[in-house]
C-alpha atoms as one frame of an Amber mdcrd trajectory, in Angstrom:
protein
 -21.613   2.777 -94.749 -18.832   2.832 -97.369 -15.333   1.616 -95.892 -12.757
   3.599 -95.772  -9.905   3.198 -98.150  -6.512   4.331 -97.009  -2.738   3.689
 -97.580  -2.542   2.668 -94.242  -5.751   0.945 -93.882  -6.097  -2.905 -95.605
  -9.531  -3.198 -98.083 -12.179  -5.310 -96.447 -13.953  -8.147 -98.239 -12.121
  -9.205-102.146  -9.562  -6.631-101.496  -7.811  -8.648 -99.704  -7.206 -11.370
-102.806  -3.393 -11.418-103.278  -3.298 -11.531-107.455  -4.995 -10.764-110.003
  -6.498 -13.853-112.339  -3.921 -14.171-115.549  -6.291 -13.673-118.212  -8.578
 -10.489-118.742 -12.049 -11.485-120.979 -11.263  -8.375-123.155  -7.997  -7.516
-125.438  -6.426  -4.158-125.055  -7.663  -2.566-128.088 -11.507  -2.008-129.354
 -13.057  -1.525-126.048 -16.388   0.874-126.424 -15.388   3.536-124.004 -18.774
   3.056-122.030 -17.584  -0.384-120.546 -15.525   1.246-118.431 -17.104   4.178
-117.581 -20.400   2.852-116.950 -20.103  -0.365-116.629 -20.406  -2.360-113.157
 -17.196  -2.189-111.467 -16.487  -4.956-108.928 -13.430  -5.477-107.029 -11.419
  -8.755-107.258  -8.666  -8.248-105.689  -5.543  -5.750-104.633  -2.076  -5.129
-106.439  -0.136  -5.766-103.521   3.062  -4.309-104.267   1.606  -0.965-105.305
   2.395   2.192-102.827  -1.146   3.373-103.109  -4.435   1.630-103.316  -4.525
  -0.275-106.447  -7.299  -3.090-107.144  -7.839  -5.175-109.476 -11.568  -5.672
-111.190 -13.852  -6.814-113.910 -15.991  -4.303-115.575 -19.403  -5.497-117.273
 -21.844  -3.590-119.558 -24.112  -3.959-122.532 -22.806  -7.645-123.272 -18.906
  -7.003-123.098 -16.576  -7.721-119.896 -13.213  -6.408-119.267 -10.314  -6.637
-116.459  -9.612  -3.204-115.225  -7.559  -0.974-112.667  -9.219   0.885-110.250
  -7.341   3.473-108.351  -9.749   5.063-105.692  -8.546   8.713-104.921  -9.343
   7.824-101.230  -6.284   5.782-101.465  -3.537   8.182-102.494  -0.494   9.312
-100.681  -0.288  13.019-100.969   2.797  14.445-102.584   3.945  17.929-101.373
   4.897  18.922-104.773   1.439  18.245-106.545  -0.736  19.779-104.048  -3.124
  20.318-106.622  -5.779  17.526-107.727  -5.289  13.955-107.524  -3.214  11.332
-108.990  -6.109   9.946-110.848  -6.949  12.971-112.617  -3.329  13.320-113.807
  -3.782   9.640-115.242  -6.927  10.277-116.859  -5.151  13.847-118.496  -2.467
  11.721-119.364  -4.713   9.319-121.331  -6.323  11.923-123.299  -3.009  13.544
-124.190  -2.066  10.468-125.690  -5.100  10.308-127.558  -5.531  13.838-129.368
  -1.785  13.024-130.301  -3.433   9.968-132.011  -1.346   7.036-130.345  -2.491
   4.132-128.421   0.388   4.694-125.763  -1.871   4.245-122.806  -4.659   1.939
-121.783  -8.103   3.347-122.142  -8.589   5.595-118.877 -11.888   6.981-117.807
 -12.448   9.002-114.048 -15.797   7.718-112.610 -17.377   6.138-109.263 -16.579
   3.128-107.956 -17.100   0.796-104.557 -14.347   3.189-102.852 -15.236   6.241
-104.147 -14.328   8.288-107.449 -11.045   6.940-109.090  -9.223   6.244-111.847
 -10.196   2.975-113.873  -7.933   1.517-117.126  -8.040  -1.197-118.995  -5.889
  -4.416-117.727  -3.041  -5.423-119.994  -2.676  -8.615-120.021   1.165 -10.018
-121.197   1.247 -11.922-124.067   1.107 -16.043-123.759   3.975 -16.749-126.097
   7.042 -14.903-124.457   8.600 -14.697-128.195   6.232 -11.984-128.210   7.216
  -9.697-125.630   9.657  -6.707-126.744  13.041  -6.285-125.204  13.116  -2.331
-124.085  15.572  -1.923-121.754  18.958  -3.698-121.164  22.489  -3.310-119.291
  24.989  -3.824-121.305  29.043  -4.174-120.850  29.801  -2.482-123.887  31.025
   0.874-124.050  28.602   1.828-126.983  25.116   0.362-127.725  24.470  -1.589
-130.389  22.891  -1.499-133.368  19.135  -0.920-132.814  19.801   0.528-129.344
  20.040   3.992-127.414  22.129   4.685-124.870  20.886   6.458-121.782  24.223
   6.087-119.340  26.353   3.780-117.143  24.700   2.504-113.860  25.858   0.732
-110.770  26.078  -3.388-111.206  27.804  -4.119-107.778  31.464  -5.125-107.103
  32.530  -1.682-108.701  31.340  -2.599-111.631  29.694  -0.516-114.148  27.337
  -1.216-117.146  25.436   0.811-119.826  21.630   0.887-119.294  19.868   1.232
-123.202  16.786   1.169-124.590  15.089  -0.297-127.892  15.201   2.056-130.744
  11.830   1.272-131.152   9.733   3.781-132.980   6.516   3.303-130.465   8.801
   3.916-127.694  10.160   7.159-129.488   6.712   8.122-129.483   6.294   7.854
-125.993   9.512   9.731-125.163   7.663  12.352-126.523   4.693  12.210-124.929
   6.231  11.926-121.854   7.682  15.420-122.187   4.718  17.006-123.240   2.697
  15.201-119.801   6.262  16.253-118.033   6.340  12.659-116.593   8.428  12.730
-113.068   8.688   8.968-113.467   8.838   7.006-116.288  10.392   3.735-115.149
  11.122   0.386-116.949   8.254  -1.010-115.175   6.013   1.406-115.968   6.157
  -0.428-119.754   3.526  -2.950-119.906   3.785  -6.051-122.556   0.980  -6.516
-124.947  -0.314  -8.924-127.506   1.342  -9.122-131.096   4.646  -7.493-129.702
   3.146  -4.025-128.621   3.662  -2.334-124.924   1.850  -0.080-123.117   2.668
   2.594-120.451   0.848   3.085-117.079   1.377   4.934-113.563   0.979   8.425
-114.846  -0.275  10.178-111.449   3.633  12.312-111.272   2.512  14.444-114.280
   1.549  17.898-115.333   3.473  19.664-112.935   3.836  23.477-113.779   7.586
  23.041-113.008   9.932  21.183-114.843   9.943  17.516-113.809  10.894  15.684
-116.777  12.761  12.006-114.969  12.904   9.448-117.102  14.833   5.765-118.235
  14.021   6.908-122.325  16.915   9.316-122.713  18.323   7.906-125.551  17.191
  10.575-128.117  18.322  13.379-126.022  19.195  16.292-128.727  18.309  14.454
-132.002  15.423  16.253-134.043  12.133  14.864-133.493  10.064  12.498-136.767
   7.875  14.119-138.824   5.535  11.894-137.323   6.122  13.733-133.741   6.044
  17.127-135.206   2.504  16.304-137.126   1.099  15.345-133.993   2.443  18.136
-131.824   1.004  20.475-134.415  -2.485  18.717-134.239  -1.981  18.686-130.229
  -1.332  22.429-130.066  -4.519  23.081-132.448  -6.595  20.624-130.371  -5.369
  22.397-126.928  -6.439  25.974-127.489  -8.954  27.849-125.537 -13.044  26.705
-125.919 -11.580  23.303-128.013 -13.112  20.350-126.363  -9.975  18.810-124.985
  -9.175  22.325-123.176 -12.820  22.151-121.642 -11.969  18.314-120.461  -8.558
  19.011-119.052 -10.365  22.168-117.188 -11.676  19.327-115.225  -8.990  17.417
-114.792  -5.849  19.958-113.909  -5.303  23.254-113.245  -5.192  26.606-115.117
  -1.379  26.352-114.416  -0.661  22.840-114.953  -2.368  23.458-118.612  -0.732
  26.751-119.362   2.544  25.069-118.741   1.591  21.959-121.085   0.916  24.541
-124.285   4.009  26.080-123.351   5.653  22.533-123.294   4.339  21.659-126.959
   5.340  24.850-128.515   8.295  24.512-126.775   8.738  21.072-128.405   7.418
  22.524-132.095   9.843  25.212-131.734  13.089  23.611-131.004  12.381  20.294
-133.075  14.314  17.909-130.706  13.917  15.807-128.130  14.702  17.487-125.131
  17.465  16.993-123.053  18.312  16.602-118.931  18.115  20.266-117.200  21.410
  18.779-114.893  19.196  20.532-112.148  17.706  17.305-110.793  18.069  13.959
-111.252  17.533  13.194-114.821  17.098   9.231-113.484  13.657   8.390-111.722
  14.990   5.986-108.745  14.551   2.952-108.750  14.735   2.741-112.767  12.791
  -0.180-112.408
C-alpha cells in the first residue's frame, strides 16, 4: 500500500532527510522535457520549512539525471478561495504561461505520477558557487527615493519606529516577470519566491496562489506601477493572446489544468494588459503586499 501523504502526517522512509544535497547533476537550462516527465522519480529528502509537502528528488532517464521538486497533490492544504483544482496544476499553468510568452521565468514544470501520487515536479535551481554571481533584487533602503537602477515599491516597518523603503532591481528579467505575474494573477509573489541561478540569472517558483477568476494580484514587484509596458511585453502579450484562443493547443492544455473561469478571466487579463499598455497598479481593495514579503 502507498503511504499516505498529508500536511499533518510526516513522509516515511527518505522523506524524512532534513536537506537537500547542494549540487543538482543537471543545470537549469537544456533539460529534454521527458526527464522529468518520464523519468524515474525518487525521493531524497523533504523541504522542511515548506507549509505543504515539498520533497526533494533526482529524476533519471535516457542517460541524463536531474534534481527536482516534487509536490504531491496529496499533500496540499486546501485554500477556501481556490476551491477549484490543485496547487500543482496552477504551477504547471503557470509554467506554460511563461513559456508561450517565450521567457525562461520558471523552472521546467511537468504534472505526472510520482511515489505519493500525481504532483507537480520542476527542475531544482541550484544557487550559483561564486556569490559575485547572485543578483541583488530586493533591498531596504533609508533613503527617501531609490536610487539609480532601483524601483521603489513603499516604506515598511524596521522596528524601533523606524521606517525604510523596500525596492527592487530595475532589472529587465524581473520587469518581465512583473508582467507575467499579472497575467497568472499571482496572490503571492514574495522575495523568496526569486530563486538565484548560474551566470547571474533568477528564477521564480511557488506559483500554486494563481489563476484566480477574481482579482488577486499581491506582490513585492510594484515598482512599475503605471509606467507603459516594453515593446518587448506588448510583443509577447500579443503572441500570448493569439496562442490562448479557443481549439489553439495551449487552450486545450490549460483545459486540463484550470477551469473554464479561471481561463476566461486570464484572456480577459491579457487584453486587459494589451489594451491599457501599463503595468497595472494596486486595486487599494486588498492588500497590495503579500505578508510576509519574504
Amino acid at each position: 500500500m502507498e503511504p499516505a501523504v498529508g500536511p499533518a502526517a510526516p513522509l516515511p522512509g527518505p522523506a524524512e532527510a532534513q536537506d537537500p544535497p547542494p549540487a543538482a547533476p543537471e543545470p537549469a537550462t537544456g533539460l529534454p522535457d521527458a526527464v522529468l516527465a518520464d523519468g524515474e522519480l525518487t525521493v531524497r529528502g523533504r523541504i522542511q520549512e515548506a507549509s505543504n509537502a515539498v520533497l526533494y528528488c533526482t529524476v533519471a532517464h535516457d542517460g541524463h539525471t536531474a534534481s527536482c521538486v516534487y509536490k504531491p497533490v496529496a499533500g496540499e492544504r486546501p485554500l477556501w478561495d481556490f476551491p477549484d483544482g490543485t496547487l500543482a496544476q496552477r504551477e504547471v499553468a503557470a509554467y506554460e504561461i511563461s513559456r508561450a510568452c517565450g521567457w525562461d521565468l520558471i523552472p521546467p514544470t511537468v504534472l505526472r505520477e510520482g511515489p505519493y501520487g500525481t504532483g507537480m515536479v520542476q527542475e531544482w535551481i541550484d544557487p550559483p558557487e561564486n556569490s559575485d554571481e547572485v543578483p541583488e533584487l530586493l533591498a531596504l533602503v533609508e533613503d527617501e527615493e531609490p536610487a539609480p537602477g532601483w524601483k521603489a515599491v513603499g516604506l515598511a516597518q524596521i522596528g524601533d519606529g523606524r521606517t525604510a523603503l523596500l525596492v527592487h532591481a530595475d532589472h529587465p528579467r524581473l520587469r518581465r516577470l512583473a508582467v507575467l505575474d499579472a497575467v497568472i494573477n499571482n496572490g503571492d509573489r514574495k522575495g523568496g519566491h526569486l530563486l538565484p541561478g548560474a551566470g547571474g540569472q533568477f528564477f521564480a517558483i511557488d506559483h500554486g496562489v494563481t489563476f484566480n477568476a477574481e482579482d488577486k494580484l499581491r506582490t513585492l514587484l510594484w515598482g512599475w506601477a503605471g509606467e507603459p509596458l516594453t515593446d518587448e511585453a506588448l510583443e509577447a502579450l500579443r503572441n500570448l493572446e493569439r496562442e490562448l484562443a479557443e481549439g489553439t493547443p495551449l487552450a486545450a492544455r490549460l483545459a486540463e489544468l484550470i477551469t473554464d473561469d479561471e481561463i476566461d478571466a486570464l484572456r480577459a487579463r491579457v487584453a486587459a494588459l494589451l489594451s491599457s499598455g501599463r503595468h497595472p497598479e494596486p486595486s487599494g481593495e486588498w492588500p497590495a503586499i503579500p505578508w510576509p514579503p519574504v
